[in-house]
N, C-alpha and C positions, 0 to 999 in steps of 0.2 A: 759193773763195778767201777767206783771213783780211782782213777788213775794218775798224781802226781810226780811228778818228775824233780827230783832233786839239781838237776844240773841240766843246763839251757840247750847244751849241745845234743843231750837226749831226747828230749821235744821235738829238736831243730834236724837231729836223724828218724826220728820218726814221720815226721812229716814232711820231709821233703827227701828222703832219704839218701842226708847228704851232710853234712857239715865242715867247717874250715878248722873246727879245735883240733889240735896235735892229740891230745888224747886219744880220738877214735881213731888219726888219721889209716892205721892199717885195716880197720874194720870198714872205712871206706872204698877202700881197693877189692873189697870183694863182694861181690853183689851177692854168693850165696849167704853169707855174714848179713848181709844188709837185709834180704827176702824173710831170713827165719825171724830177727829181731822184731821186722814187723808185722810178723806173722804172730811171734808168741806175743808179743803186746795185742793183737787185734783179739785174739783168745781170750786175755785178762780182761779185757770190756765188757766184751757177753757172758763172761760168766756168773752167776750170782756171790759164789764164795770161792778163796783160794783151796777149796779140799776139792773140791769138782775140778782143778788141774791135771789132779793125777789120772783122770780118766784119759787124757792127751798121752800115751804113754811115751811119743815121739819128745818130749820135753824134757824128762826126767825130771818131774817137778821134786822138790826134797828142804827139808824146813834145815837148816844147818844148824849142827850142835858145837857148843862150847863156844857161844856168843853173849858177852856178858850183860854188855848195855843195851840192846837193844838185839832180837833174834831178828835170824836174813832168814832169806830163802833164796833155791834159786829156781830157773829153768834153763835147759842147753837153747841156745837157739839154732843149732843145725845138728840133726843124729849123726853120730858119726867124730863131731867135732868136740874138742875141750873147751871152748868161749860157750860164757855163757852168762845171764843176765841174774844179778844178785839185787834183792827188793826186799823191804821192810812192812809188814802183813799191818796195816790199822784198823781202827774199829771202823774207818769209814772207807777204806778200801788198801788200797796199794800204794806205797812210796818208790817208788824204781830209784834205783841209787846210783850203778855202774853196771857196765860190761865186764866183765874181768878177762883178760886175755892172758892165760896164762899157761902157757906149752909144755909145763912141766907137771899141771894140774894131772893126777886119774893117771900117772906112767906114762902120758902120750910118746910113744916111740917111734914119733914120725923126722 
């Protein structure tokens, strides 16, 4: 599948799994954060279409409702954890948008 990257810093974590923008800067400090992101990215490549996701059940793939201009989706990128990667489905593949980090998401009571 065609995988685009909206923002330089997610290419630049994907491939070298590492980046200097303050955005990710906490998703840097944690290599199990860093191992999943590039894990569920390495997933989105091989796979033909985003409904063959949800076979990964480790992902929790889920298209998000009450998205007006444009529908997300996401996957977790570690079981367990509330971070997780929000993307925009095209007809020619995947646009990755952001990580969302957000600790409040799913009740996390940690």
């Amino acid at each position: 599948m065609v995988i685009t990257f909206r923002d330089d810093a997610l290419s630049e974590l994907y491939t070298t799994g590492k980046t200097n923008d303050r955005k990710y800067k906490q998703i840097c400090k944690n290599k199990r954060l860093i191992d999943g992101y590039i894990r569920a990215v390495n997933i989105m490549y091989n796979v033909d279409c985003t409904a063959k996701l949800s076979a990964f059940s480790f992902l929790h793939y889920e298209k998000l409702k009450y998205q007006r201009d444009e529908p997300k989706s996401s996957v977790r990128l570690v079981n367990g954890l509330v971070e997780r990667l929000l993307f925009t489905e095209t007809e020619d593949g995947i646009e990755i948008e952001l990580i969302e980090i957000d600790s409040t998401h799913y009740g996390n009571k940690k």
